[in-house]
C-alpha positions as a Markdown table, in Angstrom:
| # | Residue | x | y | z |
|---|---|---|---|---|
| 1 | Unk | 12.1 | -100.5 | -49.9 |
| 2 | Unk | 12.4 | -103.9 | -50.1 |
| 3 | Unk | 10.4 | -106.9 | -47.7 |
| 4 | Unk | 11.7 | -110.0 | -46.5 |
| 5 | Unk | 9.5 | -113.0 | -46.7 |
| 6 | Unk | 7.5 | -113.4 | -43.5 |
| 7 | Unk | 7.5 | -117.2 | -41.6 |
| 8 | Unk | 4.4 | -117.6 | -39.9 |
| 9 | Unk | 3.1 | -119.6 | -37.1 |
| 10 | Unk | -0.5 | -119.6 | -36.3 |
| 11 | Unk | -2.6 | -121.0 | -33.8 |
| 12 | Unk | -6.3 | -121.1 | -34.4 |
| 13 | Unk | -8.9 | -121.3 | -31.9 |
| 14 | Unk | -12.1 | -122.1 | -33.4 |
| 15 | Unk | -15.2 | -122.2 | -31.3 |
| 16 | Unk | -16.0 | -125.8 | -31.9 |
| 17 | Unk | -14.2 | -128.8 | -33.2 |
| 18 | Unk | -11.4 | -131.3 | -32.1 |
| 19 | Unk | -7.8 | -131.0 | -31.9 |
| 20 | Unk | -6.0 | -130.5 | -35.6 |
| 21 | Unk | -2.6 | -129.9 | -37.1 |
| 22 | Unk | -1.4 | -129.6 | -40.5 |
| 23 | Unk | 1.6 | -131.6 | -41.3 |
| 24 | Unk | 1.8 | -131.0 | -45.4 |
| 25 | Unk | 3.0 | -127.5 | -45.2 |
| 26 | Unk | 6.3 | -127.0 | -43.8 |
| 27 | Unk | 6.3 | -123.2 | -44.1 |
| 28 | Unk | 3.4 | -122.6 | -41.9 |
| 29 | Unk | 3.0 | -123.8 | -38.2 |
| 30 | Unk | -0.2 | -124.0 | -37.2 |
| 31 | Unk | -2.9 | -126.1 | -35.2 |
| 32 | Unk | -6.8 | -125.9 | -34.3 |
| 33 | Unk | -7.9 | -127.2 | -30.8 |
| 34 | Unk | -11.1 | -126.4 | -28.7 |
| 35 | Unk | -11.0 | -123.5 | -27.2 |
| 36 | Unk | -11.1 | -123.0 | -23.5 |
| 37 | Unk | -13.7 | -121.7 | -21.3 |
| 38 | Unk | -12.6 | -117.7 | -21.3 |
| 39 | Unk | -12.0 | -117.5 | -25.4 |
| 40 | Unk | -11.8 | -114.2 | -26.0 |
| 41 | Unk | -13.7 | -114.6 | -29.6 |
| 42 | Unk | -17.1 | -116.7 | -30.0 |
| 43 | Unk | -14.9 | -117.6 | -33.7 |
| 44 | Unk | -12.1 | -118.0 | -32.4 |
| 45 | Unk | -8.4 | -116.4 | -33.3 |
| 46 | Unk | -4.9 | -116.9 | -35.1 |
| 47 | Unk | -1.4 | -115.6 | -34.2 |
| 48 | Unk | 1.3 | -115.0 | -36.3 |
| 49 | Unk | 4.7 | -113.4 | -36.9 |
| 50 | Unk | 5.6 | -111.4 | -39.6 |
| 51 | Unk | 8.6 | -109.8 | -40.7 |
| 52 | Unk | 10.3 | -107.4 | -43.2 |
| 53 | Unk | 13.3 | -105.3 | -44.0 |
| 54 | Unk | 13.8 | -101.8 | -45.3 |
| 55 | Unk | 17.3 | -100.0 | -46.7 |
| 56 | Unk | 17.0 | -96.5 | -47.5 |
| 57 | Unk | 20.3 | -94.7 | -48.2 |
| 58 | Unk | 21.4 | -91.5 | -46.4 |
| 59 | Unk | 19.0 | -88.3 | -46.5 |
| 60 | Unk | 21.8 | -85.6 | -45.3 |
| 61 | Unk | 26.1 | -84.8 | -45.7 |
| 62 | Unk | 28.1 | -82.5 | -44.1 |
| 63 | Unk | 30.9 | -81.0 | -46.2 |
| 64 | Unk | 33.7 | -79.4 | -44.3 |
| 65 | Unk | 36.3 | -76.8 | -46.0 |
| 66 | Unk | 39.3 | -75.6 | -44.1 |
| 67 | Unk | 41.3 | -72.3 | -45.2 |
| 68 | Unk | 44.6 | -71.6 | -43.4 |
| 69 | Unk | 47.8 | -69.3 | -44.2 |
| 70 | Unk | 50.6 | -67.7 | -41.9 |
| 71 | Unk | 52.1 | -64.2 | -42.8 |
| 72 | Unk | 53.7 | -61.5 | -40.7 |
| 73 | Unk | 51.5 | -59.5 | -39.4 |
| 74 | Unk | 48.1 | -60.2 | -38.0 |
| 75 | Unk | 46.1 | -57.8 | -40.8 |
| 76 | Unk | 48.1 | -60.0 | -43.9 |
| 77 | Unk | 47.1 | -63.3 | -42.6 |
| 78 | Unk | 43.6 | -61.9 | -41.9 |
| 79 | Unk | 42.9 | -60.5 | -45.2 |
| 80 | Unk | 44.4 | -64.0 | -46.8 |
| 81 | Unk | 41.9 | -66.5 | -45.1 |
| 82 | Unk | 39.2 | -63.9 | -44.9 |
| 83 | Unk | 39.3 | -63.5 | -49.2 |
| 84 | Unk | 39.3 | -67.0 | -49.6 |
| 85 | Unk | 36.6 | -67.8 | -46.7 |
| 86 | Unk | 34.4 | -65.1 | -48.3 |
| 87 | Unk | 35.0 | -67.0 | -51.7 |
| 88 | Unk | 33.8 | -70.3 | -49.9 |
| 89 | Unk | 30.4 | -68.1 | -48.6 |
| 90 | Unk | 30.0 | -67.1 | -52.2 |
| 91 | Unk | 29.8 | -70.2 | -53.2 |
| 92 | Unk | 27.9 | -71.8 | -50.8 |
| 93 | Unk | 25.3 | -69.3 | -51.2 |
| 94 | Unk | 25.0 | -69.9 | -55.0 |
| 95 | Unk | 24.3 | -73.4 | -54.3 |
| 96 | Unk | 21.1 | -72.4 | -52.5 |
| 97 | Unk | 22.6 | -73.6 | -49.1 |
| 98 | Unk | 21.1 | -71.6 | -46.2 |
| 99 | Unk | 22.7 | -69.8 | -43.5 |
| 100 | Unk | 21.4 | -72.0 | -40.5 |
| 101 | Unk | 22.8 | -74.5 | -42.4 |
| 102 | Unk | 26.5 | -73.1 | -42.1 |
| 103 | Unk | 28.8 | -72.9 | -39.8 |
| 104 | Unk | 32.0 | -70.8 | -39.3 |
| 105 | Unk | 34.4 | -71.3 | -36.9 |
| 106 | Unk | 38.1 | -69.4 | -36.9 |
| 107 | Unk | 41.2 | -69.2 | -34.9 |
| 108 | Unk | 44.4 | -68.0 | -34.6 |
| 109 | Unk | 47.7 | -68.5 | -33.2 |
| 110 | Unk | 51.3 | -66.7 | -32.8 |
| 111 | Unk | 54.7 | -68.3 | -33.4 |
| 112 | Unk | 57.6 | -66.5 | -32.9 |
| 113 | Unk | 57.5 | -63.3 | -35.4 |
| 114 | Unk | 54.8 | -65.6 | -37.8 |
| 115 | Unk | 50.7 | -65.4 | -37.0 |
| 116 | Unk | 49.2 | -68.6 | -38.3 |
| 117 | Unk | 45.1 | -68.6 | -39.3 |
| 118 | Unk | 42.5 | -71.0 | -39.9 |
| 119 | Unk | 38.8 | -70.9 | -40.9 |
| 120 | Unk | 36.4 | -73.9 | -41.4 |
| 121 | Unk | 33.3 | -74.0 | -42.5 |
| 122 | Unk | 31.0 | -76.8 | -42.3 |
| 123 | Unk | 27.7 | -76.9 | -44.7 |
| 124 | Unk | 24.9 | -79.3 | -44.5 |
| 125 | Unk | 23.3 | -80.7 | -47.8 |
| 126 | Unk | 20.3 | -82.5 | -48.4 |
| 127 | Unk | 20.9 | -82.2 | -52.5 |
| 128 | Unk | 24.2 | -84.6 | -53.0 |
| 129 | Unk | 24.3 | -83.4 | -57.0 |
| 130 | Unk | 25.2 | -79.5 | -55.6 |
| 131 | Unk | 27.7 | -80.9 | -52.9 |
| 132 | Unk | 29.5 | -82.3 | -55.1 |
| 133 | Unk | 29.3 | -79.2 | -57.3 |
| 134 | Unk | 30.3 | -77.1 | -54.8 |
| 135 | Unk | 33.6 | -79.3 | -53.7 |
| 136 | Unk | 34.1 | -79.3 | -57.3 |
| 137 | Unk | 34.3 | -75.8 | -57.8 |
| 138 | Unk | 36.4 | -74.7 | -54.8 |
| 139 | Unk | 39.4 | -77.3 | -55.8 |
| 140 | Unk | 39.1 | -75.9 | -59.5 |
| 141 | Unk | 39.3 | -72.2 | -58.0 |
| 142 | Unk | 41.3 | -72.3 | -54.8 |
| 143 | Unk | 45.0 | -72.8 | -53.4 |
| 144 | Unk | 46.6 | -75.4 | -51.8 |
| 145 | Unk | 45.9 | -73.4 | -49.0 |
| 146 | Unk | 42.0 | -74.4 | -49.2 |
| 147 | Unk | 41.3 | -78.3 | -48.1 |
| 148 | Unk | 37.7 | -79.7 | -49.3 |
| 149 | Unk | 37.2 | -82.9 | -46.9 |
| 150 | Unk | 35.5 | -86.0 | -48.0 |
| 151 | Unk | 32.1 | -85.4 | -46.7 |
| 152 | Unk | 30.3 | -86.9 | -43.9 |
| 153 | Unk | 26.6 | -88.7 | -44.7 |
| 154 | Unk | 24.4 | -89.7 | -42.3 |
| 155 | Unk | 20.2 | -90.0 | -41.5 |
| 156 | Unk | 18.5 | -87.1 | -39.7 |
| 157 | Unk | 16.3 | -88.0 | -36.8 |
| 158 | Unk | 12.9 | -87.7 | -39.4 |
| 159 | Unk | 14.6 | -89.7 | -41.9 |
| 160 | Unk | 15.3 | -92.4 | -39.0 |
| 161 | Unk | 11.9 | -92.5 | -37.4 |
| 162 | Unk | 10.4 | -92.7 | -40.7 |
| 163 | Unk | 12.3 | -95.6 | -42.2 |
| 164 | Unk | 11.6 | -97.4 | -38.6 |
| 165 | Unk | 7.5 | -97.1 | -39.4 |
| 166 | Unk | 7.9 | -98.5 | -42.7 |
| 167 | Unk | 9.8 | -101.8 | -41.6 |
| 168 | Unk | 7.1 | -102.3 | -38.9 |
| 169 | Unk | 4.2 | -101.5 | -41.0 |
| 170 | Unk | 5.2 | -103.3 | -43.6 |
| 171 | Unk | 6.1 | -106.2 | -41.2 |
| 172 | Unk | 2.7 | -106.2 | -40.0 |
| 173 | Unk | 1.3 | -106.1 | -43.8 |
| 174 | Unk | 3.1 | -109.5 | -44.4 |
| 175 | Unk | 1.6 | -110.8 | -41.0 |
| 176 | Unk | -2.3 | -109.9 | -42.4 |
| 177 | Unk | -1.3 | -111.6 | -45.6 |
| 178 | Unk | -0.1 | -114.6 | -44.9 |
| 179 | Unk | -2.5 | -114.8 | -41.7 |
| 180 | Unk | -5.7 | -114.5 | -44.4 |
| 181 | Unk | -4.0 | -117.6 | -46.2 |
| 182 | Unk | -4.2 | -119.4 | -43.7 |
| 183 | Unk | -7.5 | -118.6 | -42.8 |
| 184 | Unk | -8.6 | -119.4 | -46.0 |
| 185 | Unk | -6.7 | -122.6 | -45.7 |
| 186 | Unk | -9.0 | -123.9 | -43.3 |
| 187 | Unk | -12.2 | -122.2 | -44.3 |
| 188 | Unk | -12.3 | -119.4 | -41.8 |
| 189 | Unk | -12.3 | -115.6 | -42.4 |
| 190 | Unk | -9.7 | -113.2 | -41.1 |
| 191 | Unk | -11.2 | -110.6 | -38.7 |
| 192 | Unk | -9.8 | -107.5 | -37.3 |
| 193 | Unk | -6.8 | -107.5 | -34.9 |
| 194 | Unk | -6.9 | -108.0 | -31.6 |
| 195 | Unk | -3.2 | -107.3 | -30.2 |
| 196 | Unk | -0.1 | -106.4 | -32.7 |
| 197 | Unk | 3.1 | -106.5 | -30.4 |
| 198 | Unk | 6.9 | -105.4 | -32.0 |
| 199 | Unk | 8.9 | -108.2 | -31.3 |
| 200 | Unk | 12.3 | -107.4 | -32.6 |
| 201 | Unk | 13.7 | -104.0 | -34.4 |
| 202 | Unk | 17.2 | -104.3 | -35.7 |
| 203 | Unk | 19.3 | -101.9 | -37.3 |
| 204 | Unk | 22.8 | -101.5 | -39.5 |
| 205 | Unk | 24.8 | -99.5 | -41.3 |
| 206 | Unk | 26.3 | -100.3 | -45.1 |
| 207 | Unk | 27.2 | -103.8 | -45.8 |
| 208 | Unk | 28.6 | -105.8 | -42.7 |
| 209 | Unk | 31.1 | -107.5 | -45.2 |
| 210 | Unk | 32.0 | -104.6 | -46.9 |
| 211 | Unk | 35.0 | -102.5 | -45.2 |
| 212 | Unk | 35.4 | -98.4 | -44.6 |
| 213 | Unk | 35.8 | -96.7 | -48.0 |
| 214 | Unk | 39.0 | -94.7 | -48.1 |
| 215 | Unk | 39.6 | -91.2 | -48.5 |
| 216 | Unk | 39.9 | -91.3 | -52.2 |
| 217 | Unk | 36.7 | -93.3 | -52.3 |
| 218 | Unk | 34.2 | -92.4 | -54.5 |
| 219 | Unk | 30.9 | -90.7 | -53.5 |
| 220 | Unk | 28.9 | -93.9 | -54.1 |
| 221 | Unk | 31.0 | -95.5 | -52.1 |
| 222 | Unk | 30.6 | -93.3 | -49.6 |
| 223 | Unk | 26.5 | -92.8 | -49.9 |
| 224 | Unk | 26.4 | -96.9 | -49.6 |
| 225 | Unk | 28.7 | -97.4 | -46.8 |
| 226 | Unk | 26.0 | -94.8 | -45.1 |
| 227 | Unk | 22.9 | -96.8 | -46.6 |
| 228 | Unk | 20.9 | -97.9 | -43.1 |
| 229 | Unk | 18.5 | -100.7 | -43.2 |
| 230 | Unk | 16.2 | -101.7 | -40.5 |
| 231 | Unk | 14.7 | -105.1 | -40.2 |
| 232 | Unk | 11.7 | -105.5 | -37.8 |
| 233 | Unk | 9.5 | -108.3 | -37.1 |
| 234 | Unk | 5.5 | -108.2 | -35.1 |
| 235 | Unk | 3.3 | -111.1 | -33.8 |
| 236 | Unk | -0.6 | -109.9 | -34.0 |
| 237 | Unk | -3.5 | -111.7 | -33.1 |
| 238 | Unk | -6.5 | -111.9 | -35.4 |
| 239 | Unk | -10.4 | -112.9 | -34.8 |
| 240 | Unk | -11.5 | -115.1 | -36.7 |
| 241 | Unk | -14.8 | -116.1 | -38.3 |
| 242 | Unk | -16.4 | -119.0 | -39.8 |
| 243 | Unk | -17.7 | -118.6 | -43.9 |
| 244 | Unk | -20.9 | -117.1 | -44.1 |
| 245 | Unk | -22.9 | -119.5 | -46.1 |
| 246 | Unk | -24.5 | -118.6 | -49.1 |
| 247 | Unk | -28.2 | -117.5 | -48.7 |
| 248 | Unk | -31.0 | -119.7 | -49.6 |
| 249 | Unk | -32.8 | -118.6 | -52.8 |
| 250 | Unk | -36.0 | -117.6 | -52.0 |
């Protein structure tokens, strides 16, 4: 995870004083004036934006392996794609993928005197390391009549939702921060927050200058042309409070 520096603009209210504005600091935008007659805080508040970005590369792939064969008869082509699919099972199995996370589909088809077959099966991997094992393995032991597909990444829903949170939380962090500098800038106190409002949540794929690996791209190719990163940014209000001065000695 990685954040974004955060630009700021601040407006604090204090309860008392005249009308100020800082004009040595061109990274942070922010003024004091007197506060008006329905001031929500007796100390007054500041408002800021922050905002930060998050990459995360993909948590799922989908490998898909096609078996097809013609023959004769309708038992020989059978037997043929049904050896080899088994084969694929095997292997699959092995590899510690589960059965919900399978899928078989099969057809077939006549031609004049020739009966034409096809099974695919489509697996779902969270471990990249055994996909690629598993590709691996059925070129090395299969036909040319067994094709092993480039396979398919992409973010599950959790995955998704999750990296969202962390982009606005961490967004919100860099808010606090650079709202308590400020603070501190002028002798005030950061309080606690009074309204945190998402204003923008952006999302994209890979590297927008970077163009669809090929085929015969390699897997890291592949995994960052899937990478997702989500940039968000907030605008929170804070209380604040003037510094407590130091207690008189008794």
């Amino acid at each position: 995870m990685a954040g974004s520096p955060s630009r700021v603009y601040a407006a604090l209210v204090p309860a008392r004083g005249d009308n100020l504005t800082n004009e040595n600091d061109a990274g942070l935008g922010w003024s004091v004036k007197r506060p008006g007659p329905n001031c929500r805080s007796p100390g007054g508040e500041i408002q800021v934006t922050g905002s930060a970005e998050v990459t995360s590369p993909p948590d799922r792939a989908v490998l898909c392996i096609s078996v097809s064969n013609a023959k004769g008869s309708v038992s020989d082509v059978t037997e043929s794609v049904t050896r080899r699919l088994d084969y694929i099972l095997q292997t699959l199995r092995q590899h510690d993928v589960k059965e919900e996370h399978t899928t078989v589909t099969k057809s077939i088809r006549r031609e004049d005197d020739m009966y034409y077959m096809e099974a695919e099966v489509s697996a779902i991997f969270t471990d990249f390391g055994k996909m690629q094992a598993v590709s691996n393995t059925l070129v090395e032991k299969l036909d040319k009549t067994v094709s092993v597909y480039a396979p398919q990444f992409s973010h599950s829903t959790e995955h998704l939702a999750q990296l969202r949170r962390k982009a606005c939380v961490a967004a919100v962090a860099n808010a606090q921060q650079k709202a308590r500098e400020a603070c501190s800038l002028v002798g005030q106190v950061l309080g606690r927050p009074l309204l945190i409002r998402e204003e923008e949540s952006r999302e994209w794929s890979g590297d927008g200058d970077e163009a669809t690996p090929l085929p015969r791209a390699s897997l890291q190719q592949w995994i960052r042309q899937a990478t997702v990163s989500v940039a968000a940014q907030v605008s929170i209000t804070f209380q604040i409070r003037p510094r407590e001065r130091a207690r008189k000695r008794h």
